[in-house]
C-alpha positions as CSV (number, residue, x, y, z in Angstrom):
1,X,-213.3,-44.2,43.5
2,X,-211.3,-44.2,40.3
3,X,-208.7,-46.3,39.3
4,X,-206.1,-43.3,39.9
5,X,-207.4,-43.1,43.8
6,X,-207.1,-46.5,44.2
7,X,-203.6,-46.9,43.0
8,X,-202.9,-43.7,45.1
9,X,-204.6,-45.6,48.2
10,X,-202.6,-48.5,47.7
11,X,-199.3,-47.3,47.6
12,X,-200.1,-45.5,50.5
13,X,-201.1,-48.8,52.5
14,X,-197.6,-50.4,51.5
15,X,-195.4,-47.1,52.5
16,X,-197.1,-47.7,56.0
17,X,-195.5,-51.0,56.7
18,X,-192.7,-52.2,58.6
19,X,-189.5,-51.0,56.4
20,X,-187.0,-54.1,56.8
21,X,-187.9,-57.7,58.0
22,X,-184.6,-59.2,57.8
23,X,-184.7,-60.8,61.3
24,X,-188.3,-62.2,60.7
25,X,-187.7,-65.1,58.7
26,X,-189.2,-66.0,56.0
27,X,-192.4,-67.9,57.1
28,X,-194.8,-64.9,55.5
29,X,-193.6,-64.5,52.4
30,X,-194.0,-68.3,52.0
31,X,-197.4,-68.0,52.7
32,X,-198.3,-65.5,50.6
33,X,-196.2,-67.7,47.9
34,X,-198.3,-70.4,48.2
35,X,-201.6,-69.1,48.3
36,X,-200.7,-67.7,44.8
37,X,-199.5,-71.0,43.7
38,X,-196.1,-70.5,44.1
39,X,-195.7,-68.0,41.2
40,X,-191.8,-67.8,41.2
41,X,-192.2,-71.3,39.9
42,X,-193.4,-70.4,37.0
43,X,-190.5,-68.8,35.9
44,X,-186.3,-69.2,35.9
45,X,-184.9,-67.0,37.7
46,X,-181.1,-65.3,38.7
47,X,-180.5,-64.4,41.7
48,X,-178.2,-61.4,42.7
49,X,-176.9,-60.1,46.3
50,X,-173.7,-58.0,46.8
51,X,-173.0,-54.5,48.5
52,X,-172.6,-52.7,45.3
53,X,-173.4,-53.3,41.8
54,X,-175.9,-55.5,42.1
55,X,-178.8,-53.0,40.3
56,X,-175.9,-52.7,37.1
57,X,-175.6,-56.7,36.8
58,X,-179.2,-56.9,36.9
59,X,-180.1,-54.8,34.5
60,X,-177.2,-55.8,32.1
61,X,-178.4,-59.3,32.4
62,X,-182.6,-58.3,31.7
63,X,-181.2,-56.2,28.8
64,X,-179.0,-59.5,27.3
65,X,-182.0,-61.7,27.6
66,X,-184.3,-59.5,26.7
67,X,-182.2,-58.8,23.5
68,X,-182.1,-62.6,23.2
69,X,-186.1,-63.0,22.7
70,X,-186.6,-63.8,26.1
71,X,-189.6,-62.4,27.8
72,X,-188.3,-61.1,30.7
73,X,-188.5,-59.6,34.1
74,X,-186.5,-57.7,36.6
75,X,-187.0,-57.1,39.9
76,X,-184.8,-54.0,41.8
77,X,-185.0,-51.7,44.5
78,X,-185.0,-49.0,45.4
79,X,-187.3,-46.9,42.9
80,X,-186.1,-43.4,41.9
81,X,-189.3,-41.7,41.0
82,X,-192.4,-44.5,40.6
83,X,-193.0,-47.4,42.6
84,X,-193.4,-49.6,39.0
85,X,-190.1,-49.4,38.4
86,X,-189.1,-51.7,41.0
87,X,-191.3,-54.4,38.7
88,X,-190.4,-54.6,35.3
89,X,-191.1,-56.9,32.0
90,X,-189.1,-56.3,28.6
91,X,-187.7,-53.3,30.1
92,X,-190.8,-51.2,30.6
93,X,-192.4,-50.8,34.4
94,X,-195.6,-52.1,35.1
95,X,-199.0,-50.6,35.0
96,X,-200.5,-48.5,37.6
97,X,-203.5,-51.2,37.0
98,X,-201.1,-54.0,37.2
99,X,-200.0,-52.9,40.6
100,X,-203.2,-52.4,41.8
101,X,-203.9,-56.0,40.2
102,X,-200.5,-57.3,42.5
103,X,-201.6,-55.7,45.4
104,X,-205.0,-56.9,45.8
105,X,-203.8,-60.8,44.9
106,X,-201.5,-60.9,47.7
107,X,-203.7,-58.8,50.1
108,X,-206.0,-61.5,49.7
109,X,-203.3,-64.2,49.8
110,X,-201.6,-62.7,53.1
111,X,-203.4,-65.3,55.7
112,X,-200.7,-65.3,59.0
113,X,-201.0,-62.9,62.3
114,X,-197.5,-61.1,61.6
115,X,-198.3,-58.5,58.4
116,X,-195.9,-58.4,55.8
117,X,-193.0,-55.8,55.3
118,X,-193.0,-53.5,52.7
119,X,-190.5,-55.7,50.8
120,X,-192.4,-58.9,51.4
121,X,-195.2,-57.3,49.9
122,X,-193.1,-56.1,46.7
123,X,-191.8,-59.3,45.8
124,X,-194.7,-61.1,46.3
125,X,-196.4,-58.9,43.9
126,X,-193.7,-58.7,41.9
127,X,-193.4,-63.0,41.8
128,X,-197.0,-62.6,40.8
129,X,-197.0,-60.2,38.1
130,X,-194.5,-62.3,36.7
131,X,-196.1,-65.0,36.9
132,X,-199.2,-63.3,35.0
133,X,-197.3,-62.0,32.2
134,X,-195.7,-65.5,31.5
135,X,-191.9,-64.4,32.0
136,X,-189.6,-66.8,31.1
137,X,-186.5,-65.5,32.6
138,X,-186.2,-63.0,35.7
139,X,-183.5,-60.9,37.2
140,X,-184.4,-60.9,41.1
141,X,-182.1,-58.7,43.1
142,X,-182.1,-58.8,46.5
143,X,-183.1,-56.5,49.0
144,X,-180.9,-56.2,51.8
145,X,-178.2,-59.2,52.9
146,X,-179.4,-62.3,51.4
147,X,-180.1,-65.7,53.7
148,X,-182.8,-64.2,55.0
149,X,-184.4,-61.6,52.2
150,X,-187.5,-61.9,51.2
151,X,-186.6,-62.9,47.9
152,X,-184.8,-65.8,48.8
153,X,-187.7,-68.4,48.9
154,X,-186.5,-68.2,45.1
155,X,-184.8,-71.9,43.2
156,X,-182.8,-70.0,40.8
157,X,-180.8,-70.9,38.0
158,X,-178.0,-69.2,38.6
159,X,-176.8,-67.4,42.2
160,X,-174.6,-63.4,41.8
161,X,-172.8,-62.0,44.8
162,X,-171.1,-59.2,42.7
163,X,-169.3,-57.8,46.0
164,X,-168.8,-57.6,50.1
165,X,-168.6,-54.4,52.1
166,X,-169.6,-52.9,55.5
167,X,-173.1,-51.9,54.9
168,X,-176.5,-52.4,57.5
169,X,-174.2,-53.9,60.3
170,X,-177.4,-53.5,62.3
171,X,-178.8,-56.2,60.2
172,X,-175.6,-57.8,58.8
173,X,-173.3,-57.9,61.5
174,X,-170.2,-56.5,62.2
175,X,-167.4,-57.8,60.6
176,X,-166.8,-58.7,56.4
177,X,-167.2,-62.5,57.0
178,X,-170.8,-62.0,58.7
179,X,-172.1,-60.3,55.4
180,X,-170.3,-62.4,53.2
181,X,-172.6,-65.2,55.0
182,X,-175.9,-63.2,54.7
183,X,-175.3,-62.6,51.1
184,X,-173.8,-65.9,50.3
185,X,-177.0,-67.4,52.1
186,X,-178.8,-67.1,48.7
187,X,-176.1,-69.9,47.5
188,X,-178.5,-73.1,46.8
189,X,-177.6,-76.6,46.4
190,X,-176.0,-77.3,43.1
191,X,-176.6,-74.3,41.4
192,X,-173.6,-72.1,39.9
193,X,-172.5,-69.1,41.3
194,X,-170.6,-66.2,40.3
195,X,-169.1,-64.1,42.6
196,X,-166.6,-61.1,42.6
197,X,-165.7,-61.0,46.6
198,X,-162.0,-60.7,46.8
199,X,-161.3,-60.2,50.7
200,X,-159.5,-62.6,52.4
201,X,-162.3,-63.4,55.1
202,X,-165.2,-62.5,53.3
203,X,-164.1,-65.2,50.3
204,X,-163.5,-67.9,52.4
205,X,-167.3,-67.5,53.6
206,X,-168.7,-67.7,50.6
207,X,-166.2,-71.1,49.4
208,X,-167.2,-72.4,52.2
209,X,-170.8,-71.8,51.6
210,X,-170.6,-73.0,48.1
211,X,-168.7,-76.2,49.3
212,X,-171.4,-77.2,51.3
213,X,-174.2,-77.1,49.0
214,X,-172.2,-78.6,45.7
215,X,-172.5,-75.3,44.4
216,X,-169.8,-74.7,41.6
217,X,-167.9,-71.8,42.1
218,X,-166.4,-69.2,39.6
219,X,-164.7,-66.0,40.9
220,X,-163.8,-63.4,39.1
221,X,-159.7,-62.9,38.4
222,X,-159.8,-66.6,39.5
223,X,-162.3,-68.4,36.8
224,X,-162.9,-65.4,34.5
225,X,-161.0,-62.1,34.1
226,X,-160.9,-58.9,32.0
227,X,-158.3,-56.7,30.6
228,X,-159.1,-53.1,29.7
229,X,-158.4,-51.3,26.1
230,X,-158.6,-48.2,25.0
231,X,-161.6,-46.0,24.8
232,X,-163.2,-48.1,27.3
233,X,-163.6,-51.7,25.6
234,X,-162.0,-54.6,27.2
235,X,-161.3,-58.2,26.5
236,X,-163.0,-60.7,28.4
237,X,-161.3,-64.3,29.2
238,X,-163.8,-66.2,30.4
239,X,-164.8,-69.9,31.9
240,X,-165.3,-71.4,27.8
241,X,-165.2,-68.5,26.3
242,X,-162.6,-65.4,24.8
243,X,-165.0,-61.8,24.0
244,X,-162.4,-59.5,22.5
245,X,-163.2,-55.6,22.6
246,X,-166.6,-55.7,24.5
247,X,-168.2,-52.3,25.7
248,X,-170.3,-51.4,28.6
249,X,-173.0,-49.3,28.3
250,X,-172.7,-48.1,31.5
251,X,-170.0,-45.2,32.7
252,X,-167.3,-45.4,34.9
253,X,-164.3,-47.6,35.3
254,X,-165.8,-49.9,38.0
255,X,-168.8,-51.1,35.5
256,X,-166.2,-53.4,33.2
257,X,-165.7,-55.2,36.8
258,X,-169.5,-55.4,37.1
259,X,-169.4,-56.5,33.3
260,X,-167.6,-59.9,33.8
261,X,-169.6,-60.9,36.4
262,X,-172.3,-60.2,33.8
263,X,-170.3,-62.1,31.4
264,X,-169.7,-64.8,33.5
265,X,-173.4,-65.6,33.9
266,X,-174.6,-65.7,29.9
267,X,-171.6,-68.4,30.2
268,X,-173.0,-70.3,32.9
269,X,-176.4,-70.1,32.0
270,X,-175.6,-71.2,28.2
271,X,-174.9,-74.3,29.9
272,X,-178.3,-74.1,31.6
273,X,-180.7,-73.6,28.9
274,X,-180.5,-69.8,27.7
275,X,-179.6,-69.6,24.3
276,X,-177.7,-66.4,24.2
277,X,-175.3,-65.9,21.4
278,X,-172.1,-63.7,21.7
279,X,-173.9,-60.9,19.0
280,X,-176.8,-60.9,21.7
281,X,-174.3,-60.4,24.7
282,X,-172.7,-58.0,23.0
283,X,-175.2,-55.6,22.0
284,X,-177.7,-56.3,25.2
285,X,-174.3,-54.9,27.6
286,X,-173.5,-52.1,25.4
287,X,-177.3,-50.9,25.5
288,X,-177.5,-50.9,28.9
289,X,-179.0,-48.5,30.8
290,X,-179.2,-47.7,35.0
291,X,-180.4,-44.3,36.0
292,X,-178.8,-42.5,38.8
293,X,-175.4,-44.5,38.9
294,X,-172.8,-42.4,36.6
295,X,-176.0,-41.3,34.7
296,X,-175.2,-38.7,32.8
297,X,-177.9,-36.3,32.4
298,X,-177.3,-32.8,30.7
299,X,-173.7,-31.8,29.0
300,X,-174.9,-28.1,28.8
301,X,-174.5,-28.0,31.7
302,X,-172.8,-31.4,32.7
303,X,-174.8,-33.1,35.1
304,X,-174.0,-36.0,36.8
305,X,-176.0,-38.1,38.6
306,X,-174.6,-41.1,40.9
307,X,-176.0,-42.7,44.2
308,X,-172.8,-43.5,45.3
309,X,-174.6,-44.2,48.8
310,X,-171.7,-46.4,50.4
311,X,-168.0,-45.6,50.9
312,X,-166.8,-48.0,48.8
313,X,-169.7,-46.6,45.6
314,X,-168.1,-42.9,46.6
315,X,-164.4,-44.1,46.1
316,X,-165.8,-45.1,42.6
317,X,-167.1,-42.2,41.7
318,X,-164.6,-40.2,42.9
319,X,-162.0,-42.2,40.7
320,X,-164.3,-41.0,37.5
321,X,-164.5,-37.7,38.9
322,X,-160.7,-37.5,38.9
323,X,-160.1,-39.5,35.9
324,X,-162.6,-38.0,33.3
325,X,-164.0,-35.1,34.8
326,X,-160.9,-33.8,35.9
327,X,-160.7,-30.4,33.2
328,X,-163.8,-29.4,35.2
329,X,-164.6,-27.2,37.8
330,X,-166.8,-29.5,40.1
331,X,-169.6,-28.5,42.1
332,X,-170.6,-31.5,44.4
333,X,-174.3,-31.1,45.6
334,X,-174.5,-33.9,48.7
335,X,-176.9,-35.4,51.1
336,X,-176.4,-38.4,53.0
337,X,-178.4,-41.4,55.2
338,X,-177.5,-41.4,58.6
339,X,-176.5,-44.6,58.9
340,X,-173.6,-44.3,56.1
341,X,-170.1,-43.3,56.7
342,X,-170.4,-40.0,56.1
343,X,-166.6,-38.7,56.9
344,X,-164.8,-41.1,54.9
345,X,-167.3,-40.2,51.7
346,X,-167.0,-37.0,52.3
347,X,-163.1,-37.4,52.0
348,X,-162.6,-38.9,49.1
349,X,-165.2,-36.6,47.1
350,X,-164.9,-33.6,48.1
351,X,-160.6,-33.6,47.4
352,X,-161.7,-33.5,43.4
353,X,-164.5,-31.0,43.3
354,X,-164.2,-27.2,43.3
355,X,-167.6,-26.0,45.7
356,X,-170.1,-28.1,47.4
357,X,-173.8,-27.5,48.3
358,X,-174.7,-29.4,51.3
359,X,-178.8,-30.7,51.2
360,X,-180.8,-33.2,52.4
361,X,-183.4,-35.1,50.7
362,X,-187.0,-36.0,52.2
363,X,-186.7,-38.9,54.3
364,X,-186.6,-39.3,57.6
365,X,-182.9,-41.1,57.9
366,X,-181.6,-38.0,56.0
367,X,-178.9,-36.8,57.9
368,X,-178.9,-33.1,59.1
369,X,-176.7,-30.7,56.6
370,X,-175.2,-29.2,59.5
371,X,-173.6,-32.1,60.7
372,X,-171.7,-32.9,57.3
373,X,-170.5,-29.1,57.9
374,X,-167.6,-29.1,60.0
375,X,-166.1,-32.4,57.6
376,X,-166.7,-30.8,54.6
377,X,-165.2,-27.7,55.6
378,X,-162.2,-29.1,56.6
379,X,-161.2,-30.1,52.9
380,X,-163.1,-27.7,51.1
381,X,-163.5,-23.8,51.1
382,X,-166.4,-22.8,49.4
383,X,-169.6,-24.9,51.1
384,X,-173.1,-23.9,52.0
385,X,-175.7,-25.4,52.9
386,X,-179.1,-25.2,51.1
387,X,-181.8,-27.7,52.8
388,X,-184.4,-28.1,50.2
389,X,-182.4,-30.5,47.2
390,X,-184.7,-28.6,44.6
391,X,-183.1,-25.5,45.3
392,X,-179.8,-26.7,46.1
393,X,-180.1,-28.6,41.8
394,X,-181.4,-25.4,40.5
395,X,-178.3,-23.4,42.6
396,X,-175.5,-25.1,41.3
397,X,-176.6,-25.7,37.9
398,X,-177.6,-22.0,38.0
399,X,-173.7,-21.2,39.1
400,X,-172.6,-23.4,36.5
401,X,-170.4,-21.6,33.6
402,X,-168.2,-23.0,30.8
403,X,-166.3,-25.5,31.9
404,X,-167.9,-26.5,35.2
405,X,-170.2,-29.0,36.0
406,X,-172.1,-30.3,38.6
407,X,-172.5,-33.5,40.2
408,X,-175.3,-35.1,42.5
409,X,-174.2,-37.4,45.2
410,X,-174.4,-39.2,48.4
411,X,-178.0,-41.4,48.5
412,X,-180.2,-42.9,45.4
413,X,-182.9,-40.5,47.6
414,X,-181.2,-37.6,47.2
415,X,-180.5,-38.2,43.3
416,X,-184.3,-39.1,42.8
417,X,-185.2,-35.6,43.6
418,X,-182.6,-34.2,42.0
419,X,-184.1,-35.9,39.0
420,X,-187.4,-34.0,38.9
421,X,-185.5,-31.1,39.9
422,X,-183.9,-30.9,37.1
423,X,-186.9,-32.0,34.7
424,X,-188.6,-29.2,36.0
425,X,-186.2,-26.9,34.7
426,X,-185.7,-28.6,31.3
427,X,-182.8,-31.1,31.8
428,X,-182.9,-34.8,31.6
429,X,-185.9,-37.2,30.3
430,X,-189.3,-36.3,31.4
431,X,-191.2,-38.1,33.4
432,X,-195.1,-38.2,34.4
433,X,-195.1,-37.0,37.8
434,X,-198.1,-39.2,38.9
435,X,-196.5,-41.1,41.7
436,X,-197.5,-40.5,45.5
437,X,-195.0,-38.9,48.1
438,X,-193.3,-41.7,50.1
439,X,-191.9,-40.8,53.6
440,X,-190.3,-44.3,53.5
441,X,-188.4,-44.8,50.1
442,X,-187.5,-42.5,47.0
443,X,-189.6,-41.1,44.9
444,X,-187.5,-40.8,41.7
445,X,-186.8,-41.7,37.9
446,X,-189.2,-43.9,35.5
447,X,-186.8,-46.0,33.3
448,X,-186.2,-47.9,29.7
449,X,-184.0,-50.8,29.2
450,X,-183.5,-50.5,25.5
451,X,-181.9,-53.7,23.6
């Protein structure tokens, strides 16, 4: 069997386990841990939780450190078109070999009756490969909630809970104070922690949290705050510390929010042993790069790409859609996970687009075109519904003339295919499509953090 086959074979054995494991505790993964040697000892680590913007913070923090010298990793999910993305070192994915490598070390390391989830199984071999390639600093973000992730076994440096919303009730519960109290369950005793909640009930949660475990506390138009210039710099007053006309690399209005929290931590962790200098901060944020969230990627025609997967991520990009898009004709191509809010997405993106092509991408929580219909109809004239998101891509950015554009919406699944979709027909960064279907999670875009 070649290398290729086994790779193949082994990505195949992790899309057939258990999705979530959120309610199981985290008795495997420390297992596994230890019969490694505890690898995420080995390095320091941040840890990040939130409803949105965590994947932005993350990567803006690997690309600071790694412009800093550091070597470093970052560990996301979900992937957009490998699985190696999810596992990354100095901004470039790892090695079919090296997760081949992963899996077989915590195959062999897995010793309890319940079998791991598919995200225990990640971030072990994630901890691992880490661990291997002598990182000195990694970005963890977590998977889903927080207290009981699989990631949480983690001592970091420094705890992130960029944001609260309702998201995975099922799992989080049912009100904004229950997830504030998932996520905030990555809080540790006496390590910082920088955190960008601002409801009422959800705050108090996460004070609280912090209060209990000594766990100094910095919120963001509290501790640290930003004011926004022109062309879209802003100045940063932070916790020691004034950064006049800083830039994110990243589009859209929302990301200079997600850039003080980013701030914030180079502060905290200056006091905690990373030397990062404001000339590294600066240039590591403006370089940053996160495909599939405001990623723009064609202007002849212009094609946006943007998850926007939650309600609170669609009234986001629907304020950039109004804001900066607003001289063009908008063709919204839209699919959505049935367990999202589909209505009150729908309603504040369709108002600012033109035409919308209703799709759904290959997974099996997809939710049926047909039902987004009779919603999207009620705002919008022209619809139709095209299933396949291949055809749906090569439809509206077929239709697109002078002035128009197009943009891709609704679930990080749906914008992974529309990524090779539109590779196929010459737009956007080309990737080496030598990844295996997964029926489970995307299969979608191969990255670079550049510093």
């Amino acid at each position: 069997m070649t290398m290729t086959e086994k790779y193949h074979d082994c990505l195949q054995a992790m899309y057939s386990l258990k999705r979530f494991g959120i309610k199981l505790g985290l008795d495997v993964i420390k297992t596994i841990l230890a019969n490694l040697n505890n690898p995420q000892n080995s390095f320091q680590a941040i840890h990040i939780a939130g409803t949105n913007g965590k994947g932005s913070v993350a990567a803006a923090l690997a690309n600071i450190f790694q412009a800093a010298g550091y070597c470093t990793g970052l560990y996301t999910s979900p992937h957009l078109v490998h699985f190696n993305e999810r596992i990354c070192t100095n901004g470039q994915p790892i090695s079919d070999e090296s997760v081949l490598k992963s899996f077989n070390a915590v195959q062999q390391a897995h010793a309890s009756d319940r079998e791991p989830t598919f995200f225990e199984y990640t971030t072990a071999m994630a901890f691992h490969e880490f661990a291997r390639r002598n990182v000195q600093w990694a970005v963890i973000e977590t998977g889903m909630g927080g207290r009981l992730d699989a990631t949480n076994i983690l001592e970091p440096r420094l705890s992130i809970v960029t944001n609260v919303s309702m998201e995975h009730q099922e799992y989080l519960g049912n009100s904004l104070a229950q997830i504030a109290a998932e996520k905030g369950g990555i809080i540790k005793p006496n390590v910082p922690v920088i955190t960008g909640v601002h409801q009422k009930s959800a705050l108090h949660v996460v004070k609280q949290i912090a209060l209990k475990q000594s766990a100094p506390l910095y919120r963001r138009g509290h501790d640290f705050r930003v004011r926004r210039c022109a062309h879209g710099a802003f100045n940063y007053y932070g916790i020691d510390h004034i950064w006049r006309k800083m830039k994110a690399g990243l589009l859209g209005n929302h990301q200079i929010d997600n850039a003080a929290l980013t701030l914030a931590a180079c502060e905290t962790l200056q006091h905690r042993g990373a030397k990062l200098t404001e000339e590294m901060i600066r240039s590591g944020l403006l370089q940053t790069q996160w495909p599939g969230r405001l990623e723009l990627i064609s202007e002849k025609p212009a094609v946006l790409l943007d998850g926007a997967h939650n309600l609170e991520a669609a009234k986001a990009l629907a304020r950039f859609l109004e804001t900066d898009w607003g001289k063009h004709n908008i063709t919204l191509v839209a699919g959505i996970s049935d367990d999202k809010a589909y209505r009150p997405m729908l309603e504040c993106l369709l108002p600012v687009c033109r035409r919308a092509i209703l799709t759904r991408p290959k997974i099996e929580r997809a939710m049926q075109p047909e039902k987004l219909l009779p919603v999207a109809r009620s705002m919008i004239d022209d619809i139709q519904i095209v299933t396949d998101v291949e055809a749906a891509v090569r439809q509206a950015v077929s239709d697109a003339g002078p002035g128009d554009a197009v943009c891709v919406a609704g679930s990080l699944y749906l914008v992974g295919e529309a990524r090779e979709a539109l590779q196929m027909i010459g737009l956007g960064e080309k990737d080496d499509p030598k990844d295996v279907a997964d029926p489970t999670e995307p299969a979608q875009h191969n990255f670079k953090f550049q510093a």
